[in-house]
C-alpha positions in Angstrom: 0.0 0.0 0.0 1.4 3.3 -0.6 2.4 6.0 1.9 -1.0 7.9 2.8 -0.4 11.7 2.2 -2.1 12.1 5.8 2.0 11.1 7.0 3.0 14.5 7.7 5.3 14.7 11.2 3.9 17.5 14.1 5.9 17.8 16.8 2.2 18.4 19.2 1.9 17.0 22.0 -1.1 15.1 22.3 -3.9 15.1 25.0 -3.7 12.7 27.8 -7.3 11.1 26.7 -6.1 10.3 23.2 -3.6 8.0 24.6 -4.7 4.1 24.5 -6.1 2.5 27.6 -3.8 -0.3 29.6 -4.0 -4.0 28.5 -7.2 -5.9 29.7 -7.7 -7.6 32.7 -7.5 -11.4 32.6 -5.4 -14.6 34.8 -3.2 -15.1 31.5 -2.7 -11.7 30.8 0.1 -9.7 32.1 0.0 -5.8 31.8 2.8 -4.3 30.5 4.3 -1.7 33.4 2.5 1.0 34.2 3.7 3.6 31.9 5.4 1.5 29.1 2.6 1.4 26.7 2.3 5.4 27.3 5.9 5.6 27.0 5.7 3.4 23.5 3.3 5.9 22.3 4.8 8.7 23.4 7.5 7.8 20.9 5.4 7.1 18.5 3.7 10.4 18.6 6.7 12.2 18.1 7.9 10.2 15.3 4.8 10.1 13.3 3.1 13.2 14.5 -0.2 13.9 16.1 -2.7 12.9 12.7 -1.0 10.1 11.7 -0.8 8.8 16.0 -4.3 9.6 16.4 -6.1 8.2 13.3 -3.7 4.7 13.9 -2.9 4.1 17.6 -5.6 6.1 19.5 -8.2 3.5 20.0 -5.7 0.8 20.1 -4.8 -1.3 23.6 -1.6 -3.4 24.4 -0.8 -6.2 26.8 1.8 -9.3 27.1 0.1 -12.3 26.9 1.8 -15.7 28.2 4.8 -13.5 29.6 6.3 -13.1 26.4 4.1 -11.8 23.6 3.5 -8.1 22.8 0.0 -7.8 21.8 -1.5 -4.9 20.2 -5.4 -4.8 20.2 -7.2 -3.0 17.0 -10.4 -1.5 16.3 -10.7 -3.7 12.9 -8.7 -5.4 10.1 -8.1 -1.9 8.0 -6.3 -0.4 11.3 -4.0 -3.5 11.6 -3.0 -3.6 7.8 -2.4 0.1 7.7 0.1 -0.2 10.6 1.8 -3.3 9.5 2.1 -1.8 6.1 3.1 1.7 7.5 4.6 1.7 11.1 5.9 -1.8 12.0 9.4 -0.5 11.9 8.3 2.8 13.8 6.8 0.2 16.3 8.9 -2.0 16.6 11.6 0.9 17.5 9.7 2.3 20.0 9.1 -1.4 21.8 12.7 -2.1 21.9 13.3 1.2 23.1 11.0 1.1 26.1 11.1 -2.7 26.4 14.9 -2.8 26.4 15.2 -5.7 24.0 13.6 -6.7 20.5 10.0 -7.5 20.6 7.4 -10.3 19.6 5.1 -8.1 17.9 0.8 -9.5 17.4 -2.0 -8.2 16.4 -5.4 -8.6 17.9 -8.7 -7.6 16.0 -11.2 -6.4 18.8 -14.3 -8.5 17.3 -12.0 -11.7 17.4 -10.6 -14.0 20.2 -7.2 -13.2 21.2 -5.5 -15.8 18.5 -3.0 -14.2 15.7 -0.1 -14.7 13.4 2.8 -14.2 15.2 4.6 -10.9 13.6 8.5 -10.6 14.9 9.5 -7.4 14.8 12.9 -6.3 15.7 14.2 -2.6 16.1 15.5 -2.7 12.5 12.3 -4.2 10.7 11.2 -2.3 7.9 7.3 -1.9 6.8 7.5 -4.8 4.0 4.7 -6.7 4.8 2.2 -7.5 1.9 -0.9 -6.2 2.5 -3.1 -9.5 1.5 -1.7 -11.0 4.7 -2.9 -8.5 6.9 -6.5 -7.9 5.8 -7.9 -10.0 8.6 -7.4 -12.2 11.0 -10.0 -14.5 10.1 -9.1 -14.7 6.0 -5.2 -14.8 6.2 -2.7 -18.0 5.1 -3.5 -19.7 8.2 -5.9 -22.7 8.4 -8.1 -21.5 10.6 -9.5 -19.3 7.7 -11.2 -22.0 6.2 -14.7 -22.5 7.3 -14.3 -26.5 6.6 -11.8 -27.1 8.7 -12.0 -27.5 12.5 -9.1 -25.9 15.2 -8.0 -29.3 16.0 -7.8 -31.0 12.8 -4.0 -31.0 12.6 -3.8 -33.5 10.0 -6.7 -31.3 7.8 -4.4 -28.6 8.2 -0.9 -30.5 7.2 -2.8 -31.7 4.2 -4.1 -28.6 2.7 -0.1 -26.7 3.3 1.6 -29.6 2.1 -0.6 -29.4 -1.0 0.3 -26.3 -1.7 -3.2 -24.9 -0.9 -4.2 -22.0 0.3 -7.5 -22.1 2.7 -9.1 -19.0 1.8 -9.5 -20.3 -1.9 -12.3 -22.6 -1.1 -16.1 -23.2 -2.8 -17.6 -21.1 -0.1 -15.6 -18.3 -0.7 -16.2 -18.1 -4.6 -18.7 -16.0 -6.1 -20.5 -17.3 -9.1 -21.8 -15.0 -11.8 -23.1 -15.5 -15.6 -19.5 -15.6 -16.4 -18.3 -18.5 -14.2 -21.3 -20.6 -13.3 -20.6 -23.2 -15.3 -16.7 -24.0 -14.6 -17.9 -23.4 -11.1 -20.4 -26.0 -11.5 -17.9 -28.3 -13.2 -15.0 -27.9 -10.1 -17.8 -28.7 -7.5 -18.5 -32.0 -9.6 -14.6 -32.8 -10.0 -14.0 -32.0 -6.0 -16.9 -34.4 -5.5 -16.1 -37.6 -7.9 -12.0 -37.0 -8.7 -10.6 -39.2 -11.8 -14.0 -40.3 -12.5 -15.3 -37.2 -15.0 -14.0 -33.9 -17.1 -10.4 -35.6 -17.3 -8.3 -33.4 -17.5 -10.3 -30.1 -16.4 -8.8 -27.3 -18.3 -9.9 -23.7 -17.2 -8.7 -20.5 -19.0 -9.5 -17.1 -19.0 -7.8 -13.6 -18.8 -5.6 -12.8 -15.4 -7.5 -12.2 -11.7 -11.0 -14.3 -13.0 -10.7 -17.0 -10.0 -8.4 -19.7 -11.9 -6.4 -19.9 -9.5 -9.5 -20.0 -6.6 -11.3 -23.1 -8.5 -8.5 -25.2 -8.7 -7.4 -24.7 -5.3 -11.2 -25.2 -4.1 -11.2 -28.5 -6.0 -7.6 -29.4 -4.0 -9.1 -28.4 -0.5 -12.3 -30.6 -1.2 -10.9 -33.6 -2.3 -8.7 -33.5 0.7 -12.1 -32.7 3.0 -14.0 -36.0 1.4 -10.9 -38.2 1.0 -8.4 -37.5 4.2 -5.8 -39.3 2.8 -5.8 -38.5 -1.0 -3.0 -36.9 -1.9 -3.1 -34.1 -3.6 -0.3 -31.4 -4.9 -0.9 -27.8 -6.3 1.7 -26.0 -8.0 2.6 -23.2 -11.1 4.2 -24.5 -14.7 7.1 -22.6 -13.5 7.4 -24.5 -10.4 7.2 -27.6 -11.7 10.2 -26.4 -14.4 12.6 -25.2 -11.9 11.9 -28.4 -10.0 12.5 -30.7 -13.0 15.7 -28.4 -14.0 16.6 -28.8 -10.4 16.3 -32.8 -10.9 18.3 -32.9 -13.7 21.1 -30.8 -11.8 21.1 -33.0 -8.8 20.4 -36.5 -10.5 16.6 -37.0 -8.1 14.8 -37.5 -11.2 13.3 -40.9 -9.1 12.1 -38.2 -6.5 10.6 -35.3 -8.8 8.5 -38.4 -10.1 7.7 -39.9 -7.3 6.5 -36.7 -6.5 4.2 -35.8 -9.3 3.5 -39.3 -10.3 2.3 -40.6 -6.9 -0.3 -38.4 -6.6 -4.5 -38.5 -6.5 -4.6 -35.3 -8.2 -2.5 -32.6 -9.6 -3.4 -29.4 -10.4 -0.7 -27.1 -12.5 -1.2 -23.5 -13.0 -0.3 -21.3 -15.6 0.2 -24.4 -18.2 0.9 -21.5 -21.0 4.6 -21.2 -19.5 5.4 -24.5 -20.5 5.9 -23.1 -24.4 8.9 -23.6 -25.7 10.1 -25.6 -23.0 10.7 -28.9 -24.9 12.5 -31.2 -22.1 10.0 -30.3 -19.5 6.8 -30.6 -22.0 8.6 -34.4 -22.1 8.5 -35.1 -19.1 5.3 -33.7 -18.4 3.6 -35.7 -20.8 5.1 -38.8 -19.3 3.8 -37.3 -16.1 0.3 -37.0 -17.4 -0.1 -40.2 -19.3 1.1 -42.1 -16.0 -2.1 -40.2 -13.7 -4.1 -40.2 -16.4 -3.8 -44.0 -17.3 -4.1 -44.8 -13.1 -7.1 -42.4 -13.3 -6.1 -39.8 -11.3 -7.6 -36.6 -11.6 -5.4 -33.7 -13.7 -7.1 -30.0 -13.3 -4.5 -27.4 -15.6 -5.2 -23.8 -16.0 -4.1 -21.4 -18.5 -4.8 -17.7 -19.7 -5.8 -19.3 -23.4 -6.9 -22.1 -24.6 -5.0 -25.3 -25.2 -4.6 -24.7 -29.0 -3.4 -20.8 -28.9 -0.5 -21.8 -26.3 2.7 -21.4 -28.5 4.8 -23.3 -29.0 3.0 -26.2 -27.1 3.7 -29.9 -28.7 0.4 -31.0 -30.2 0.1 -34.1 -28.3 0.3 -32.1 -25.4 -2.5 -29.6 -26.6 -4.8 -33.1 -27.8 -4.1 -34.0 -24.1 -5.2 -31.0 -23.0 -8.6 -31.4 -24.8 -9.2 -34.8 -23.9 -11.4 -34.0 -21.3 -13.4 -30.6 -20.7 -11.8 -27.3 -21.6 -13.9 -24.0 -20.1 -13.3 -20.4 -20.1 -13.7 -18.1 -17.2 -14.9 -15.0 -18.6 -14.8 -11.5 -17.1 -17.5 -11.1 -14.2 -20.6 -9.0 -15.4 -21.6 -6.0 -13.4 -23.7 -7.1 -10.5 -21.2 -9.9 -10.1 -18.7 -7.4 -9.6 -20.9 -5.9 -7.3 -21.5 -9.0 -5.4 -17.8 -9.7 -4.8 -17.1 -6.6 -3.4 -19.7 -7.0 -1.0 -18.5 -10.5 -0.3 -15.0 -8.7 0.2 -16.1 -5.7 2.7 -17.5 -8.0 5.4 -13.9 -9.6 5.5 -12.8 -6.0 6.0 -15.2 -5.4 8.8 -15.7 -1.6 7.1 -18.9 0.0 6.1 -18.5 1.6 2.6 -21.8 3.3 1.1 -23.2 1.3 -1.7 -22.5 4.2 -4.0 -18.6 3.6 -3.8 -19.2 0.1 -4.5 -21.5 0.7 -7.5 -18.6 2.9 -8.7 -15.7 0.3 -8.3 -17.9 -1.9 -10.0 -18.2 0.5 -12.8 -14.8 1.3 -13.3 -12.8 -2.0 -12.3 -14.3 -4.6 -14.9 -11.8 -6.6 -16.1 -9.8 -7.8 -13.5 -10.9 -9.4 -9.7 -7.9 -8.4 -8.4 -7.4 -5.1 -9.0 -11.1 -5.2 -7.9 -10.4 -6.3 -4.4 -7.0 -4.2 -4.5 -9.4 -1.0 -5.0 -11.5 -2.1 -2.3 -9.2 -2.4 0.1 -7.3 0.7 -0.7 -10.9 2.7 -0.2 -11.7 0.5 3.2 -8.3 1.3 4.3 -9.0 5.4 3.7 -13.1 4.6 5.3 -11.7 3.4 8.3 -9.0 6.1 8.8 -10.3 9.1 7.6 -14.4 9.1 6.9 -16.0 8.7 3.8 -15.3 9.6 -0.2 -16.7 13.2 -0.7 -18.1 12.4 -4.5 -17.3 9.9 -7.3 -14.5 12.8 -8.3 -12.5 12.5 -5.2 -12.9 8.5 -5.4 -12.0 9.1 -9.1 -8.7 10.5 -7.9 -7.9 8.6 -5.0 -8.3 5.8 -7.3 -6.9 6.9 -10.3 -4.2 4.2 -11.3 -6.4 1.3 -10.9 -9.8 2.4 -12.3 -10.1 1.2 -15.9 -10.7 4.3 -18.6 -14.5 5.0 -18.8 -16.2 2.4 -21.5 -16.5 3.2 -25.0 -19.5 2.5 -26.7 -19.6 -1.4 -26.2 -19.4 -4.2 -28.5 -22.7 -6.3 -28.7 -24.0 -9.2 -30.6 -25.9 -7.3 -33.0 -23.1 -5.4 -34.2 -21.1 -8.4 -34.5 -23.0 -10.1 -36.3 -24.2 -7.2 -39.0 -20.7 -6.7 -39.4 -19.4 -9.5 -40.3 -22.5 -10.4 -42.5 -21.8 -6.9 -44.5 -18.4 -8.4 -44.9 -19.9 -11.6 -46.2 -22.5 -10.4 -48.3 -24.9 -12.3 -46.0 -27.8 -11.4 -44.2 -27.9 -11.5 -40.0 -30.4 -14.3 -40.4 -28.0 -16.5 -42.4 -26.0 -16.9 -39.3 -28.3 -17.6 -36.6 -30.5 -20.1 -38.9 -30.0 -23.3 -39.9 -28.3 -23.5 -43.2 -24.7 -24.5 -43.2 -23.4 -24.3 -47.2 -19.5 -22.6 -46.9 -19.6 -19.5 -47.2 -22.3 -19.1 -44.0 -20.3 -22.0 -42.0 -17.4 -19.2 -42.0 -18.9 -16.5 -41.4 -20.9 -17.6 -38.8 -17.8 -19.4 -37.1 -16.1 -15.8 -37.5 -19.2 -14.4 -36.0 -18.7 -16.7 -33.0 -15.2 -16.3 -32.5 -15.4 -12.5 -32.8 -18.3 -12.6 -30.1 -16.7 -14.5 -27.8 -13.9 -12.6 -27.8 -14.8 -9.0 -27.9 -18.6 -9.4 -26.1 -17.2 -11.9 -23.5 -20.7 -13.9 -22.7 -20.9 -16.9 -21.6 -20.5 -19.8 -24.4 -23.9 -21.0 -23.7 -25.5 -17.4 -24.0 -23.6 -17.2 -27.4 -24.8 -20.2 -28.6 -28.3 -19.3 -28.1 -27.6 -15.6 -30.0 -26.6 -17.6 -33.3 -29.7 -20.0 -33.5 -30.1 -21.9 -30.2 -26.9 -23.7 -30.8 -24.9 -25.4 -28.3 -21.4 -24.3 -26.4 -19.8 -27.1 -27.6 -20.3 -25.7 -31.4 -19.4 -21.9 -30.0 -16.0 -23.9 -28.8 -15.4 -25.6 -31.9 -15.9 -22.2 -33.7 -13.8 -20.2 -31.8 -10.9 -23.5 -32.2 -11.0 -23.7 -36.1 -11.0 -19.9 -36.3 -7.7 -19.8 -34.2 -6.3 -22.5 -36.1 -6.7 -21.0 -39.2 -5.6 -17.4 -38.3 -2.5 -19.1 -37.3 -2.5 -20.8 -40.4 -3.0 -18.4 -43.4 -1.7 -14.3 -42.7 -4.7 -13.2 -45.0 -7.6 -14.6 -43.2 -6.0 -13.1 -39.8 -5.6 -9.9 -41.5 -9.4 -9.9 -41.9 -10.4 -10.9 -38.5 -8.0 -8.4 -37.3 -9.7 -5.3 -39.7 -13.3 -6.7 -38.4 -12.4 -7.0 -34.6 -10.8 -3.0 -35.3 -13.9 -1.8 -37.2 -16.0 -2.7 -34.5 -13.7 -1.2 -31.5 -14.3 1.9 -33.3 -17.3 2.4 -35.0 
């Protein structure tokens, strides 16, 4: 997160009732003395000035818990990530300084029991913390965060890190739109019967969609239903600096063992693998050994099997042997429902009005979608309330996408491509299927799916009530042939830049 302009040092003092309460009473807690805590933000207030001090530590409490942990108690999530982000450093410098000797610094979030990730500061920590881990103490890396899995279930927990999962990514914590219903629909059914259906699952889609979130989802269920399935998550790139790591070290019987062994595997980011010949080998070896034990491959991937370059083609006919889908970008009031979803993690009230706005100006990516929201809960909580959409505008001006042009819809595809054709619209949402109409219509497709982004099955029913399985094969031979022959790209390329800007 970035500096807030608010960081300006005053050298006022501060009124004695701005200064945070003592720890709170309880057998296993231990106050700090008397005036340490005063004394750490004493120091505090003069090295960060009286704004910055009393939007950030003045409703916050302290106490050593268990003799030997520094606790600091928050009003909410947005108060802890500011500080870790901001002032751990300036903390922990003023805790060593009063305390004498490098503290164990925690956070506490008042609505939540007294359990957090330990945070070890000494008096030269900088403020490097990401700002995903500190967002809340109930939706961090740790176990705990997933609703499935109980406190005591140790071996529930060992399963899901040794998996490379992480347990915020589960079902629960997806929200399914028009634009992901189906490959959520589809993950749920693989989580519940692994091996047995859509081998491989291949999702794709453009960066921040929830890859990443379904496959994990599918890893964390299998491991709920089947304790001890094993099951291993990692990136293409992992998996290549593993294998190179093999072949430097001769352990090629333990990379295999590794990847080979497995109940399911699920690889991210399968696109990296292009023009990586000695690890596509192995690879392939690796998934004709699950896939012959049937053993459940999920891959992911921001394009589709056949327009990853430089991809051997029994590899990509691998890759389609079971069910390729796309997740597409998230329509508005899906948008709307993840941030939603998002600000009750925060513990924040933000006026529907900002949210509408994110929604509006955020579209194409759920990442930078959350990263606005949290940047906007972060300024809620410390300073009040966005004035208008201009000021929101501004404070959010390097992640807000540019305002839409006039869109791209259906219609226009279609009348454009049948004026390039000589064809009328209806030729390509009825029946007939000579040539000429086969192409344009497939062009049609392709160009919808591309520039409109609706769901296949929506598509299919815009061209005639045809299926998503013929918008898929469309959109394939199209590809194919654009890599084929430079002409015929040349003219999907003039009729995907007529319509951006007519």
């Amino acid at each position: 997160m970035h500096q807030h302009p608010m960081e300006t040092a005053h050298e006022d003092s501060v009124p004695t009732h701005s200064l945070p309460a003592q720890g709170v009473e309880g057998s296993d807690l231990f106050k700090l003395q008397p005036t340490a805590w005063d004394q750490i933000c004493h120091i505090l207030l003069k090295k960060l000035g009286q704004d910055n001090f009393q939007r950030c530590f003045s409703g916050t409490t302290a106490q050593i818990v268990d003799g030997h942990r520094f606790v600091v108690n928050v009003p909410n999530p947005i108060h802890q990530l500011w500080i870790e982000s901001n002032f751990s450093g300036t903390l922990a410098d003023a805790a060593a300084e009063v305390l004498g000797t490098a503290a164990s610094i925690e956070f506490s979030v008042a609505s939540e029991p007294l359990m957090t990730i330990p945070m070890t500061l000494t008096s030269s920590a900088q403020p490097e913390l990401k700002a995903a881990r500190a967002i809340s103490t109930r939706h961090d890396d740790r176990p705990l965060a997933s609703p499935h899995v109980s406190a005591d279930n140790n071996q529930g927990i060992r399963s899901f890190a040794d998996a490379g999962l992480n347990p915020k990514f589960n079902f629960d914590s997806f929200v399914v739109g028009a634009n992901c219903s189906y490959s959520a629909a589809v993950a749920k059914a693989v989580s519940e019967k692994p091996g047995r259906i859509y081998n491989p699952l291949f999702f794709w889609g453009a960066t921040g969609l929830g890859k990443t979130h379904l496959m994990q989802a599918i890893g964390q269920e299998v491991l709920l239903r089947k304790k001890k399935a094993i099951v291993r998550y990692v990136t293409s790139e992992q998996f290549t600096n593993e294998f190179v790591e093999a072949i430097k070290k001769q352990s090629f019987s333990q990379f295999r063992q590794k990847y080979r062994k497995v109940d399911v595997l699920l690889i991210d980011d399968v696109h990296f693998f292009g023009g990586k010949d000695s690890t596509q080998e192995e690879f392939f070896h690796t998934f004709n050994e699950l896939f012959n034990n049937a053993k459940q491959i999920v891959l992911a991937s921001d394009r589709p099997p056949s327009e990853i370059k430089n991809l051997e083609s029994r590899l990509v006919s691998r890759f389609e042997w079971g069910l390729t889908t796309q997740i597409q970008t998230p329509d508005f009031e899906t948008r709307v429902a993840i941030l939603r979803r998002k600000m009750s993690d925060f513990n924040v009230s933000i006026e529907p009005w900002i949210l509408e706005f994110i929604a509006k100006r955020v579209r194409t990516n759920v990442r930078k979608l959350e990263g606005a929201l949290m940047r906007v809960a972060a300024h809620v909580s410390l300073e009040g309330t966005m004035q208008n959409e201009s000021a929101l505008a501004a404070f959010l001006h390097d992640v807000i996408d540019e305002e839409p042009t006039k869109s791209v819809t259906v219609d226009r595809v279609q009348r454009a491509v049948a004026n390039h054709y000589d064809l009328r619209v209806s030729d390509l949402t009825g029946p007939r299927r000579p040539k000429n109409i086969a192409e344009a219509r497939q062009v049609a497709m392709y160009l919808t799916r591309h520039m409109v982004k609706l769901p296949l099955i929506q598509i299919g029913e815009e061209f005639g009530g045809r299926d998503h399985g013929t918008v898929i094969h469309a959109c394939k031979v199209v590809s194919q042939r654009m890599n084929d022959t430079t002409d015929f790209r040349a003219m999907v390329d003039r009729l995907s830049t007529k319509l951006m800007e007519s």
